[in-house]
C-alpha positions as CSV (number, residue, x, y, z in Angstrom):
1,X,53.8,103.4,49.0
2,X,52.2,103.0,52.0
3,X,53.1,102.4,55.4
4,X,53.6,98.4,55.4
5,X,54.9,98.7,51.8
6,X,57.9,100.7,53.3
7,X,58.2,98.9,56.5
8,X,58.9,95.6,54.2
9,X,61.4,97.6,51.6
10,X,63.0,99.0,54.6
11,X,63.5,95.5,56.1
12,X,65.0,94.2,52.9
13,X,66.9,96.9,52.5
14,X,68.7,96.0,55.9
15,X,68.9,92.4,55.0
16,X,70.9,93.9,51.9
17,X,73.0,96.0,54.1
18,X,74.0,92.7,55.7
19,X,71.9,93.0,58.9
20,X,69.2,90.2,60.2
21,X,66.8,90.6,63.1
22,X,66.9,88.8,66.1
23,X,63.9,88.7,67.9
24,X,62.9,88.8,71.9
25,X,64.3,85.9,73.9
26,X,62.1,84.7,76.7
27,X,65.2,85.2,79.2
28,X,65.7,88.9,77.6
29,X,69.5,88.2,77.5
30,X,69.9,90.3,74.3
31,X,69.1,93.1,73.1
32,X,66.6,92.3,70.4
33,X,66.8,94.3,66.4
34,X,68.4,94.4,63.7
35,X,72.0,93.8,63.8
36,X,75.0,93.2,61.8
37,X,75.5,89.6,60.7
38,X,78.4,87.8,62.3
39,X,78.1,90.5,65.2
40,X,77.3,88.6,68.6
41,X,74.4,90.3,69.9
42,X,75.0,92.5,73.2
43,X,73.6,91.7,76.8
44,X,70.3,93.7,77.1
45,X,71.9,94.6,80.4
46,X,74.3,97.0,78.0
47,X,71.7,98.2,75.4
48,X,72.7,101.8,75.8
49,X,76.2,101.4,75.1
50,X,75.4,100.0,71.8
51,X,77.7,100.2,68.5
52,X,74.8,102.2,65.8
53,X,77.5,100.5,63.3
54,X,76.5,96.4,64.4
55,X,72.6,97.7,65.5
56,X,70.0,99.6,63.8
57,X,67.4,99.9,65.7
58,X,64.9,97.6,67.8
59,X,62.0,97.0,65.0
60,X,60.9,98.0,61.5
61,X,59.9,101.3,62.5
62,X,63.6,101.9,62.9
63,X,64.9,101.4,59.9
64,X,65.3,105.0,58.6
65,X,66.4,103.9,54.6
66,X,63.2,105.6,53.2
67,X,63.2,108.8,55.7
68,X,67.3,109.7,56.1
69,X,69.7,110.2,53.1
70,X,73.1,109.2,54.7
71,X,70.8,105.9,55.5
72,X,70.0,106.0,51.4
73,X,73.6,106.8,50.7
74,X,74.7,103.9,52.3
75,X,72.6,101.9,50.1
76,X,73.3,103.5,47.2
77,X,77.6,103.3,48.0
78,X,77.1,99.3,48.4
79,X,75.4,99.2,44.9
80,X,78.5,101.4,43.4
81,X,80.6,99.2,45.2
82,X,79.0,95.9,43.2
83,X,79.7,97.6,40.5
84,X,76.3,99.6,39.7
85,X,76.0,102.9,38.7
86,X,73.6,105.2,39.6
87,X,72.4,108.3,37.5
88,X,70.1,111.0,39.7
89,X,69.3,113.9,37.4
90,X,66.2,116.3,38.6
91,X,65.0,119.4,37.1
92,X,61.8,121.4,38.3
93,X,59.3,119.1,37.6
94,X,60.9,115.9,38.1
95,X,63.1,113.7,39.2
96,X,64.5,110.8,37.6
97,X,67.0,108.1,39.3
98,X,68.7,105.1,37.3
99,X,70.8,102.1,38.2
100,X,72.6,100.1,35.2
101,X,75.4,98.0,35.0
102,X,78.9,99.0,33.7
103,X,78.2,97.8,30.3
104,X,74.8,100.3,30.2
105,X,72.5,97.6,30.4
106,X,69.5,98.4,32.7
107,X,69.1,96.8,35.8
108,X,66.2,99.2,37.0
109,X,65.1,102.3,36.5
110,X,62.7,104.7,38.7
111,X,60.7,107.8,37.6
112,X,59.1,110.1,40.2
113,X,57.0,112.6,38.3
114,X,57.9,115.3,41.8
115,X,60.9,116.9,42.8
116,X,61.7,114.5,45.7
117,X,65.1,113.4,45.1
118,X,65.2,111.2,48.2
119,X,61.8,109.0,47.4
120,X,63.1,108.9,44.0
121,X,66.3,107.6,44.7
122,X,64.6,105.2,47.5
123,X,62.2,103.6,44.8
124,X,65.3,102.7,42.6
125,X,67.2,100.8,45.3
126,X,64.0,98.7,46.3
127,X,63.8,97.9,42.8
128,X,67.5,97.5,42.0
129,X,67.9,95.5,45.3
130,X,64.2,93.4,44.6
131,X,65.7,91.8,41.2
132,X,69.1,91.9,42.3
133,X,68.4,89.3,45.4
134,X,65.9,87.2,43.0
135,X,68.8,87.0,40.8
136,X,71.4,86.3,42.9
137,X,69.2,83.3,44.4
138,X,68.6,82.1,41.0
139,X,72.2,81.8,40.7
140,X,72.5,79.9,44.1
141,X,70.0,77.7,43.1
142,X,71.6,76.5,39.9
């Protein structure tokens, strides 16, 4: 992947994670980023007293999902928490990460011929979270 590849991922992985962006206001009343929906944005006048809970950071660059495993983790506890479950299993050469639903049925599956857990694990959530949005806007849509 390369560097816009994972600045895009990252940013759907936020809007997953239940965060929007809110861009620059002409007045610079808010702090601009990526915060929490249904969080009201703070003064810019307070930016360094910020909750890291309600704001991630001010732009793409960051959004740490791809580079920080308690980022991943979180990701990875909201897809449990659907109702997903995810299978890591590495050896020397390898490793392979998998996300199915209860019944065993698919839903993605990643395979990273390296031992880099975290990459792996990263790939399966972009995937996962790539058909699980298209699907749940199918469903809105009907």
């Amino acid at each position: 992947m390369d560097e816009s590849e994972i600045k895009k991922n990252n940013k759907m992985i936020a809007t997953f994670m239940g965060y929007h962006y809110i861009p620059l206001d002409q007045n610079r009343e808010i702090v601009p980023g990526w915060w929490k929906l249904g969080v009201n944005p703070i003064p810019a006048c307070y930016g360094k007293k910020m909750n890291h809970g309600n704001y991630l950071g001010r732009n793409a660059n960051e959004l740490y999902y791809d580079r920080n495993w308690e980022w991943l983790m979180a990701v990875c506890e909201k897809i449990e928490k659907l109702g997903y479950i995810i299978h890591i299993i590495s050896d020397d050469m390898n490793t392979e990460t998998t996300i199915e639903e209860s019944g065993y049925q698919y839903i993605t599956h990643a395979f990273v011929e390296d031992i880099n857990k975290k990459r792996g694990v990263y790939k399966a959530c972009v995937i996962f979270i790539e058909q699980y949005m298209a699907k749940t806007l199918k469903q809105a849509t009907k």
